[in-house]
Each structure stands twice: as structure tokens, then as C-alpha cells.
GUDREN-975521 format. One record per residue (C-alpha): residue in three letters; y negated, z negated, x. Coordinates in steps of 0.001 Angstrom, whole numbers, plus 500000, padded with zeros to 6 digits. Example, Ala and Ser with C-alpha at 12.3 -4.5 7.8 and 13.67 -1.06 7.14 Angstrom:
<atoms>
Ala504500492200512300/Ser501060492860513670/
</atoms>
This chain:
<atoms>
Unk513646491472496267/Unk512241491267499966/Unk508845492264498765/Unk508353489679496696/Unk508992487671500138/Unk506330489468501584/Unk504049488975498503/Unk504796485184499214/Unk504393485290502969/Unk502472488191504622/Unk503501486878507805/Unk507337488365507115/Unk505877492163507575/Unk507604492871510532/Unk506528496624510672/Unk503386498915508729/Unk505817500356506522/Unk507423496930505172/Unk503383496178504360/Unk503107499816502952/Unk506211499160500484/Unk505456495742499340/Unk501843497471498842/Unk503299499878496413/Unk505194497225495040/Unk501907495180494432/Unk500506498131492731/Unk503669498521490079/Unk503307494667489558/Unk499573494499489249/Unk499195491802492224/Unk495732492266492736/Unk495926488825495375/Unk498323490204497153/Unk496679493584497661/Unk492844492323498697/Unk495299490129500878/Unk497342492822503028/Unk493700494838503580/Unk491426494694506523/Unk489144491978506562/Unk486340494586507467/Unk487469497498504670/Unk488508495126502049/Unk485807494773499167/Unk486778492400496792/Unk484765493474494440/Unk487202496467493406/Unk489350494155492800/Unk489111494342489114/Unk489307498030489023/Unk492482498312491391/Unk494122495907488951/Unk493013497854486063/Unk494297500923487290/Unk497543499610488387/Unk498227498727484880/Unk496989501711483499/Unk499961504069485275/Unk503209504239485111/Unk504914503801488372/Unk507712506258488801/Unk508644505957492389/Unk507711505822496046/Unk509009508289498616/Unk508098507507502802/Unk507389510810504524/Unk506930509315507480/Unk506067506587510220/Unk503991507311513119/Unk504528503818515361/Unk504121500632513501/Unk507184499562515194/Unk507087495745515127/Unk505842495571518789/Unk503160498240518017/Unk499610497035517179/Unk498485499832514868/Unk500532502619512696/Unk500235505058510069/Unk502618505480507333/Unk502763508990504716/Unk504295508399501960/Unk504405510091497871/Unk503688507649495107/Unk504608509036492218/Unk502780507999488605/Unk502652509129484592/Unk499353509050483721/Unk497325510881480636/Unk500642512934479921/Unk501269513856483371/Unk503244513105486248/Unk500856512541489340/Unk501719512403493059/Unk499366510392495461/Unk499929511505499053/Unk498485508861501226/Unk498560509045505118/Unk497577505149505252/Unk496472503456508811/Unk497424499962509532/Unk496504497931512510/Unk497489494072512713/Unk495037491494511928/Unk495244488226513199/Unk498983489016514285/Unk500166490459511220/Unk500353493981509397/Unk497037494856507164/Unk495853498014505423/Unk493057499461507379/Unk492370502330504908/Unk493189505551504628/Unk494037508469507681/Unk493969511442504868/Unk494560511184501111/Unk495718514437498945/Unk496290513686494780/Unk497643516140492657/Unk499231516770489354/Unk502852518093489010/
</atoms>
């Protein structure tokens, strides 16, 4: 699985969405490390880590669909990726629709935060 890769190696991120997927991937597994790891040294607050993790493991991933990539390109030096993520939670199926901004840090991908953020039930 190339994400785990990435989960093992940030460095291998060649583009924002490779570091947006093995995100979502760290959310299904619960990798809390991995995800305080691929975010902005100046947004990240390691003190949510315990929640994200909770959360994680509170849902039910069902899938992740990319919407699209605005540059990111492995040459680029900042991107923004809109994707679905799509979760059973309480009884429902949810759908998080992320626009997320990345930038490279230290000449790799990160997770800057979010460009625009819409949640919904279906």
C-alpha cells in the first residue's frame, strides 16, 4: 500500500494530493503521528491530537472521492486539493467536503489547513 510508504517516509509525497490520500488513509487507520506529522508546523496543535484520534475511531470510513487538484504538481510549492470523504456515523452516512491547502514545508508536502470546508448528511 503506497500510503503506508508515505506514513513511513513523508519525504515520498511527491505531489499535495499523494499527502491528501495518505491523510485520509491516516484518518481510517487512526495514525494520529502521522497526521500532527503531515500538518504545518505553524497550524498544527498537538494538543487535538487526542480528539482527532478519537474521532477517527469513532466513524466508519466508507470512502474517499478527489474532486479536484488545483497545482500541487510536484514542482509546485503550494496546492489545494477538494475532495468527498465519506463516513457512517450515529446511523448516518456523512460526506465531508474539504477544499484543503497545502504548501511544502521544509521541501516536502504538509497540510496547511483548510481553503473551505462544507459537512453534510446524506
Amino acid at each position: 500500500m503506497f500510503c503506508n510508504i508515505l506514513h513511513n517516509n513523508i519525504l515520498k509525497a511527491k505531489t499535495a494530493e499523494q499527502l491528501m490520500r495518505s491523510r485520509y488513509s491516516a484518518f481510517v487507520m487512526a495514525n494520529g503521528d502521522y497526521l500532527m506529522q503531515s500538518h504545518h508546523s505553524s497550524t498544527r496543535s498537538t494538543k487535538d491530537k487526542k480528539a482527532i484520534i478519537a474521532w477517527a475511531k469513532s466513524v466508519n470510513w466508507i470512502k474517499l472521492e478527489v474532486l479536484e487538484t488545483t497545482k500541487g504538481a510536484e514542482k509546485d510549492t503550494k496546492g489545494t486539493v477538494t475532495f468527498n470523504a465519506y463516513y457512517y456515523e450515529n446511523g448516518k452516512v456523512n460526506v465531508l467536503n474539504e477544499k484543503s491547502a497545502f504548501v511544502k514545508e521544509n521541501k516536502h508536502w504538509v497540510y496547511l489547513g483548510l481553503a473551505d470546508k462544507i459537512s453534510s448528511n446524506i
